[in-house]
C-alpha positions as CSV (number, residue, x, y, z in Angstrom):
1,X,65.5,-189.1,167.5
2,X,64.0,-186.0,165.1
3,X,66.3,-184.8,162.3
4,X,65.3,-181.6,160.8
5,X,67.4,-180.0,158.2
6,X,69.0,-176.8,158.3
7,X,70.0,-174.9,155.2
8,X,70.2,-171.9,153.7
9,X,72.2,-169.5,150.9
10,X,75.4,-168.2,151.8
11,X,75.1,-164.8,153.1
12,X,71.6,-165.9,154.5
13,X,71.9,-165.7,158.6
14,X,71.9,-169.9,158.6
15,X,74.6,-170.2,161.3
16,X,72.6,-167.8,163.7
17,X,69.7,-170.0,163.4
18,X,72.1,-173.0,164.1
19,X,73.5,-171.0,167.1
20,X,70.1,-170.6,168.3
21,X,68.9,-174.0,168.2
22,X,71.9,-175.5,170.0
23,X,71.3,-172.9,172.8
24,X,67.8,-174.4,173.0
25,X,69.5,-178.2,173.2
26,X,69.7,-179.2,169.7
27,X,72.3,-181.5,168.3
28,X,73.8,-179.2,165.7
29,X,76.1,-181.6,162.8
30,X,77.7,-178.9,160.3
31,X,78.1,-179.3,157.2
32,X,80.6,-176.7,156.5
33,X,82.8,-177.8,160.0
34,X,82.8,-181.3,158.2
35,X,83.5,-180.6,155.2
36,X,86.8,-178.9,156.4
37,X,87.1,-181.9,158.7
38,X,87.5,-184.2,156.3
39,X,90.1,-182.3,153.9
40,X,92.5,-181.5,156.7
41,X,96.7,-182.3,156.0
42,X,97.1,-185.9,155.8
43,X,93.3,-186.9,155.0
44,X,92.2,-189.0,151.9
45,X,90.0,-185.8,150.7
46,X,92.6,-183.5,150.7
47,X,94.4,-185.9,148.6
48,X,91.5,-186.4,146.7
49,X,91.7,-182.5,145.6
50,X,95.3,-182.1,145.0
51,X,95.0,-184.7,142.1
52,X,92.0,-183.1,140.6
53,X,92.8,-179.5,140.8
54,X,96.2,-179.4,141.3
55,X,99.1,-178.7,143.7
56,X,98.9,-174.6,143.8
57,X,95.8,-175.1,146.1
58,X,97.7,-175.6,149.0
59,X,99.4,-173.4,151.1
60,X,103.4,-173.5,152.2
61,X,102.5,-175.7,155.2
62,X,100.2,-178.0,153.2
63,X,96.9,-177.5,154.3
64,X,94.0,-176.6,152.1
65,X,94.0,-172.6,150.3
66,X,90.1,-172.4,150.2
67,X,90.3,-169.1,147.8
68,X,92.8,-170.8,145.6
69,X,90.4,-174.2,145.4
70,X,87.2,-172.1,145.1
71,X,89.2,-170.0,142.2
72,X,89.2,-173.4,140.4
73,X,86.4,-175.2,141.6
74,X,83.6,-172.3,140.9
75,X,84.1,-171.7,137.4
76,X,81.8,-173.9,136.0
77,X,79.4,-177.0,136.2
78,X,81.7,-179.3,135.3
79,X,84.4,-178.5,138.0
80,X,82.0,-177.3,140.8
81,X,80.6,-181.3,140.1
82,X,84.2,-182.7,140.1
83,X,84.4,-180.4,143.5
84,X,81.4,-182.0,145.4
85,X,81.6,-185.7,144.2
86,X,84.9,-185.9,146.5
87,X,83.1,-184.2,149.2
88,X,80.0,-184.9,149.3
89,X,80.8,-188.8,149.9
90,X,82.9,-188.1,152.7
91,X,80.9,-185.3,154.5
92,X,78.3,-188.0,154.6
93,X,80.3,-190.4,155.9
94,X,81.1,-188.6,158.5
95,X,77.8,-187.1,159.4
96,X,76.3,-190.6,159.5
97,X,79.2,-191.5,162.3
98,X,78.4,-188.3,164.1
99,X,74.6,-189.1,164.4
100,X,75.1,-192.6,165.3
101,X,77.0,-191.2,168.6
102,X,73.7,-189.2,169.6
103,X,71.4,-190.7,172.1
104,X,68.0,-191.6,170.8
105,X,66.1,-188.4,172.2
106,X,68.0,-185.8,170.9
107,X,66.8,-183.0,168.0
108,X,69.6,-182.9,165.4
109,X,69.6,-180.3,163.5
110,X,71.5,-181.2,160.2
111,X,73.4,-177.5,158.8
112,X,73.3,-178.5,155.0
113,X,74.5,-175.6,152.8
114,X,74.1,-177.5,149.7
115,X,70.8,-179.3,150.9
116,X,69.1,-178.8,147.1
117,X,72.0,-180.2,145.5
118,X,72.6,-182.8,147.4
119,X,68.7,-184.0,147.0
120,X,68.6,-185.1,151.0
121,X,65.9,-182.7,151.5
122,X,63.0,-185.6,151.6
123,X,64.6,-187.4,154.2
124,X,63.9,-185.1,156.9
125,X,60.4,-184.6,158.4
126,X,60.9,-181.1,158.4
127,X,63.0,-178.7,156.1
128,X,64.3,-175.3,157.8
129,X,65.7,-172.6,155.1
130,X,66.9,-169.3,156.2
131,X,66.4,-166.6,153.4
132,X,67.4,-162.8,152.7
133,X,67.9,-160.6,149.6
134,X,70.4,-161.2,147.8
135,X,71.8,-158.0,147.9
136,X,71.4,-157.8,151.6
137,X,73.4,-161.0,151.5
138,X,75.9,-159.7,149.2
139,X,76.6,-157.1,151.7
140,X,77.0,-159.2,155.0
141,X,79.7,-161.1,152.6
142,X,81.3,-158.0,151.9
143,X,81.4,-156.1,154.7
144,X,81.4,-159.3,157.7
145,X,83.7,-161.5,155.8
146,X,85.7,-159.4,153.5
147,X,84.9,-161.5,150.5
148,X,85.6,-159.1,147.1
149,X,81.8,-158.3,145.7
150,X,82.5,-160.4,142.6
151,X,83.6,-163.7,144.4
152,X,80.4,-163.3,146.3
153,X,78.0,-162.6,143.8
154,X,79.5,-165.6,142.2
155,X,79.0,-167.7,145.1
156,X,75.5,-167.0,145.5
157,X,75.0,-168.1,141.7
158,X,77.1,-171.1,142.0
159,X,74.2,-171.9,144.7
160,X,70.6,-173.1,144.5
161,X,68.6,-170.6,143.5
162,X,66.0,-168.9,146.2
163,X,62.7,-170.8,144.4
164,X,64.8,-174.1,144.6
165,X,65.6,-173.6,148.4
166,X,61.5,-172.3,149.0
167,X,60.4,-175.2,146.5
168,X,61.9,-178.0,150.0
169,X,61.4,-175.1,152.8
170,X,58.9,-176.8,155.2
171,X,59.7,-173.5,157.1
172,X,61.1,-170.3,155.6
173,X,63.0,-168.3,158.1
174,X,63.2,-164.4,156.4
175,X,66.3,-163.0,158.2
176,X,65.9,-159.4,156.2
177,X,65.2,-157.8,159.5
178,X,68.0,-157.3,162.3
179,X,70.0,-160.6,164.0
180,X,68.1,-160.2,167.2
181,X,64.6,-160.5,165.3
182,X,65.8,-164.0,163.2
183,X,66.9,-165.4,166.4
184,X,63.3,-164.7,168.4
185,X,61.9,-166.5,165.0
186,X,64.0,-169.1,165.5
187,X,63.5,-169.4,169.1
188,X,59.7,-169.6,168.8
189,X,60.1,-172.1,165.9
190,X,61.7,-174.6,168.2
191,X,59.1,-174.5,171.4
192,X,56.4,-174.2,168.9
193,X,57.1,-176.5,166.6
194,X,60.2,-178.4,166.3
195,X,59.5,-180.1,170.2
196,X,56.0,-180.7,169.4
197,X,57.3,-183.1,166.3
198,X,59.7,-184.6,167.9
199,X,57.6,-185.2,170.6
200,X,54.8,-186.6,168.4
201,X,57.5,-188.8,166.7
202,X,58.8,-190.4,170.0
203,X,55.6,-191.6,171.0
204,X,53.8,-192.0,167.5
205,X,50.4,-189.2,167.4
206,X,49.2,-187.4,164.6
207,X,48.0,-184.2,164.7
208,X,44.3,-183.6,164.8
209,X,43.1,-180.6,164.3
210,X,39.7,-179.3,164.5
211,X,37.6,-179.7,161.3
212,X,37.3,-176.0,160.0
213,X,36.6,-174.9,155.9
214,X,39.2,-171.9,155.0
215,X,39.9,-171.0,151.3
216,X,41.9,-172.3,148.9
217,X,45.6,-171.4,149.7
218,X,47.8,-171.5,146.9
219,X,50.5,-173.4,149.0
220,X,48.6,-176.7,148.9
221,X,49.9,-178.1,145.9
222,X,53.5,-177.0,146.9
223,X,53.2,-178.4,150.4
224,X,51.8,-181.9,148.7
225,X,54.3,-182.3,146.7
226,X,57.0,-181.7,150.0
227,X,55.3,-184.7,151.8
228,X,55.1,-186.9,148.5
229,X,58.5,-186.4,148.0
230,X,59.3,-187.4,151.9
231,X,56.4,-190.5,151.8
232,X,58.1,-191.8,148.6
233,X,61.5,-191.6,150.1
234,X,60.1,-193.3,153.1
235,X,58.3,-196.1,150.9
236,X,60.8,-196.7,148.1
237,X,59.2,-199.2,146.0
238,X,56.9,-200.3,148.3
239,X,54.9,-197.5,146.7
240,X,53.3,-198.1,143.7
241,X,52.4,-194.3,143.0
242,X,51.8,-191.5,145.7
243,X,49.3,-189.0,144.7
244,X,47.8,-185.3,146.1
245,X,43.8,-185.9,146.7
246,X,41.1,-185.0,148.4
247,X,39.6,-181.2,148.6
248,X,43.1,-179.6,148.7
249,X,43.8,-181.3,145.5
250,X,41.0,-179.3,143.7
251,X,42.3,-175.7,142.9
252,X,39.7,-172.7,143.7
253,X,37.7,-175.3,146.7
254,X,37.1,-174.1,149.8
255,X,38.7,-177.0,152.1
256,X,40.2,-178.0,156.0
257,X,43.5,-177.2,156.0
258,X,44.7,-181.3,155.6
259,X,46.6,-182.3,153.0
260,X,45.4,-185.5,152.1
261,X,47.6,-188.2,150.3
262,X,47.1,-191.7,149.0
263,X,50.1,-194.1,148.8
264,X,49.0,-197.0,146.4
265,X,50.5,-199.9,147.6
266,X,50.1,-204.0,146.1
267,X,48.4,-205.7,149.5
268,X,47.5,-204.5,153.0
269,X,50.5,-206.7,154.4
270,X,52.3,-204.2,152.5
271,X,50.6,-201.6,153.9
272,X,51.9,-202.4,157.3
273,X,55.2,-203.4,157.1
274,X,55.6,-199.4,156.1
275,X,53.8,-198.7,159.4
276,X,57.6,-197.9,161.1
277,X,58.8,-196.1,158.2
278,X,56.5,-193.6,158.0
279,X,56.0,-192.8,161.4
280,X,60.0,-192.4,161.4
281,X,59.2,-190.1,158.5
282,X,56.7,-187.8,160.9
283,X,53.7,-189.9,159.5
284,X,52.7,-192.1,162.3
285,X,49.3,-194.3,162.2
286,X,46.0,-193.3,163.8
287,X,44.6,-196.2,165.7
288,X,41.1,-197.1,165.3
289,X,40.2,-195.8,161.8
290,X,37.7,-197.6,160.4
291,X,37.2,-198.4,156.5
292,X,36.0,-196.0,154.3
293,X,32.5,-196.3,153.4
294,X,31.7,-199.5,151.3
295,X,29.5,-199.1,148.1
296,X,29.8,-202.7,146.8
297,X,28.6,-206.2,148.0
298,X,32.8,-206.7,149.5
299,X,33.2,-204.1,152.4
300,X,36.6,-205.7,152.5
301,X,37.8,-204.0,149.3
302,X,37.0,-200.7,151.0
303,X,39.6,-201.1,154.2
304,X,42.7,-199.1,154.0
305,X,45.4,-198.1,156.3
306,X,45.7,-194.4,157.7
307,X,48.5,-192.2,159.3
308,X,48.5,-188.8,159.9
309,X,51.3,-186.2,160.0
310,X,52.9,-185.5,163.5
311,X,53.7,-182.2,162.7
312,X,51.6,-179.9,164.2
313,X,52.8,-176.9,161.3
314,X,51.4,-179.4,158.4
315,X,48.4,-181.4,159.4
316,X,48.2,-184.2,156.6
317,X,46.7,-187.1,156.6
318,X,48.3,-190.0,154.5
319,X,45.7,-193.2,153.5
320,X,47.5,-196.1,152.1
321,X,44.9,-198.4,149.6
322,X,45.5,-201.3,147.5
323,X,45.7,-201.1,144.0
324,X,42.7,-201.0,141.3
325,X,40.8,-201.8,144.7
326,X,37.4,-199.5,144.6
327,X,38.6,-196.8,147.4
328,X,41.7,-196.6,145.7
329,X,40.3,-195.9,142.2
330,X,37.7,-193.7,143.6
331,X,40.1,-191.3,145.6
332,X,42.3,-190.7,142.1
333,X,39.3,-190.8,140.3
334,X,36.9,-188.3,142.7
335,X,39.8,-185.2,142.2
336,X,39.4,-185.2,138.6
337,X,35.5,-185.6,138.5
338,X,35.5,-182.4,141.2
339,X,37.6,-180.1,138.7
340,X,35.9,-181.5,135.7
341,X,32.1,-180.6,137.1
342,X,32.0,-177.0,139.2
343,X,28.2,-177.7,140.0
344,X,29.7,-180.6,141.6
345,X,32.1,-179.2,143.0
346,X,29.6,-176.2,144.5
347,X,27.4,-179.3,145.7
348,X,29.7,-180.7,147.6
349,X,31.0,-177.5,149.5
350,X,27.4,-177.7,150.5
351,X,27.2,-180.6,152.3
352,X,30.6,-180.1,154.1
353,X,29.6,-177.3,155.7
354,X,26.7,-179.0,156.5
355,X,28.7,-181.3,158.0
356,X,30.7,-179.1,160.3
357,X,27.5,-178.7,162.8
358,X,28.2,-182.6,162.8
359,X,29.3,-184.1,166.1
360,X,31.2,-186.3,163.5
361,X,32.0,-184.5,160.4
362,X,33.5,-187.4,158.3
363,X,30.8,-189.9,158.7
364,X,28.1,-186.8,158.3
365,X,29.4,-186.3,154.6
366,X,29.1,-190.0,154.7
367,X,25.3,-190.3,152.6
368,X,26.8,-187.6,150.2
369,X,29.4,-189.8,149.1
370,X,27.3,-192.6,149.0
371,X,25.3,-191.2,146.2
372,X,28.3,-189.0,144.5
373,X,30.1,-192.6,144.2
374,X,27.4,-193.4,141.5
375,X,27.8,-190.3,139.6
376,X,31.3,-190.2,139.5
377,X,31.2,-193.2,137.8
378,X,29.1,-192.9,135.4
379,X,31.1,-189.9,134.6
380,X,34.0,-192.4,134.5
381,X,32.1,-194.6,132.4
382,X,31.3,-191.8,129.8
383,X,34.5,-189.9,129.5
384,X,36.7,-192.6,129.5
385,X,38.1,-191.6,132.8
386,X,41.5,-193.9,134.0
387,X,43.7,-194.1,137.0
């Protein structure tokens, strides 16, 4: 099963994307039916509300008067937190329940308005967030749901703000153009990318694609932190630290568009008993990868473990090395020497595009490192560099 999360301000266009994706066969679980699911007459939210906001927010027939709840509830930080920690809980409840009913092939797409707030973002292997001006989305509330202009505005600021929602947006949906161009986007979103992932899940590949040098894009640090955020999540505290490296880690180099990450774990043993959990997490493990390339008389303090991301948007590859083992040092310590020495840096542009005319381009980069793991440490040596 792939779950991909849905979210998006109010006022954004989110439910036609979610009305998209079920007509292509996803699983759609809605946060907002839910959350009016579970404070219906009778249930334990409902009750839940009446004793910390009072009795005037219900109507003559006792069911739940939204306006009169959000009059109360939207005021401030305090109250808006007293509003979601009743329900939050049981919107999750019932989502869980839900999901566990859904056979093991499905795509469900999870509509989470509050998907910032909430912090669930890393637990998806990809993040879907629908976006428009804020005064365009001012309007739609205005004039397709009669909301007064002042209860929207304050609505939207009672929200995560738009760097927030772009800050976990794996995918940023920009629904400032008409209905029928959003849904196309959305459309081509699924056959192009959402299948591909879960496909890659359900039967473990990584992406591979072809080794090509582009320049810097000023995305790569955001889009590391996205997939540290997922690996730690993934992990827990079988991580000991999870860190951006490689080229895309050094700001201004030329690089493939990979993000490589290195999850520092306490043993190999480790290493594999995350194998399932990360390729859950989109991150299955390439088969066959041998060690990196020794520079000490104990090749076996240079074998890792490597996975690589199964979605084909993000290509990432994720190596998991033992701590204050040499490859583990020398990835952490190999980013800081590149931004600390441009000649370096410059050198070593040189021989990857040297390497590119390579029938294989990661062991013909192989003799550079061999002779840059010297330098670098004497560097280390001199400047005091540590982990």
């Amino acid at each position: 099963m792939l779950r991909i999360g849905l979210t998006g301000g109010i006022g954004a266009g989110k439910s036609t994307v979610s009305a998209t994706f079920s007509e292509c066969g996803g699983i759609i679980v809605d946060g907002d039916v839910i959350a009016r699911e579970v404070v219906e007459p009778g249930t334990e939210g409902l009750a839940q509300l009446v004793q910390a906001f009072g009795e005037d927010i219900l109507l003559p027939d006792g069911a739940l008067n939204r306006p009169a709840l959000a009059a109360k509830a939207f005021v401030d930080d305090e109250r808006r937190a007293t509003l979601n920690g009743i329900v939050h809980p049981l919107v999750g409840h019932r989502r869980q329940e839900i999901i566990d009913a859904v056979h093991d092939d499905a795509v469900v797409v999870e509509d989470i308005p509050l998907l910032v707030e909430t912090g669930m973002a890393p637990m998806f292997p990809l993040v879907v967030v629908v976006t428009a001006p804020i005064e365009m989305r001012v309007t739609r509330l205005v004039q397709q749901r009669g909301m007064d202009e002042a209860d929207a505005r304050a609505r939207i600021k009672a929200q995560a703000s738009e760097e927030q929602r772009r800050a976990i947006a794996d995918v940023l949906l920009d629904n400032s153009g008409s209905q029928g161009e959003l849904v196309e986007k959305a459309r081509d979103l699924w056959y192009n990318r959402v299948l591909p992932l879960a496909h890659n899940i359900r039967t473990r590949q990584a992406v591979s694609p072809t080794p090509e040098l582009v320049p810097y894009n000023q995305d790569w640090p955001d889009d590391a932190q996205r997939i540290i955020k997922r690996l730690q999540t993934a992990c827990g505290s079988k991580a000991l630290r999870v860190d951006h490296i490689g080229s895309t880690a050094v700001e201004g180099m030329d690089a493939k568009d990979v993000i490589d990450i290195q999850i520092t774990v306490a043993s190999l043993d480790v290493a594999d008993e995350l194998a399932e959990s990360l390729a859950n997490a989109g991150y299955p493990r390439r088969p066959h990868i041998k060690s990196d390339v020794p520079h000490s008389d104990d090749p076996s303090l240079w074998q890792k473990r490597l996975h690589g991301a199964a979605d084909p948007g993000r290509p990432a590859n994720v190596h998991i090395r033992v701590d204050g083992w040499p490859n583990q040092r020398f990835a952490l310590l190999f980013v800081d020497w590149l931004r600390a020495n441009p000649v370096v840096l410059q050198d070593y542009l040189k021989a990857k595009r040297a390497a590119l005319a390579a029938q294989d381009y990661a062991e013909a980069k192989e003799p550079w490192f061999l002779d840059a793991y010297g330098r670098a440490q004497e560097w280390a040596e001199t400047t005091g560099w540590r982990p």
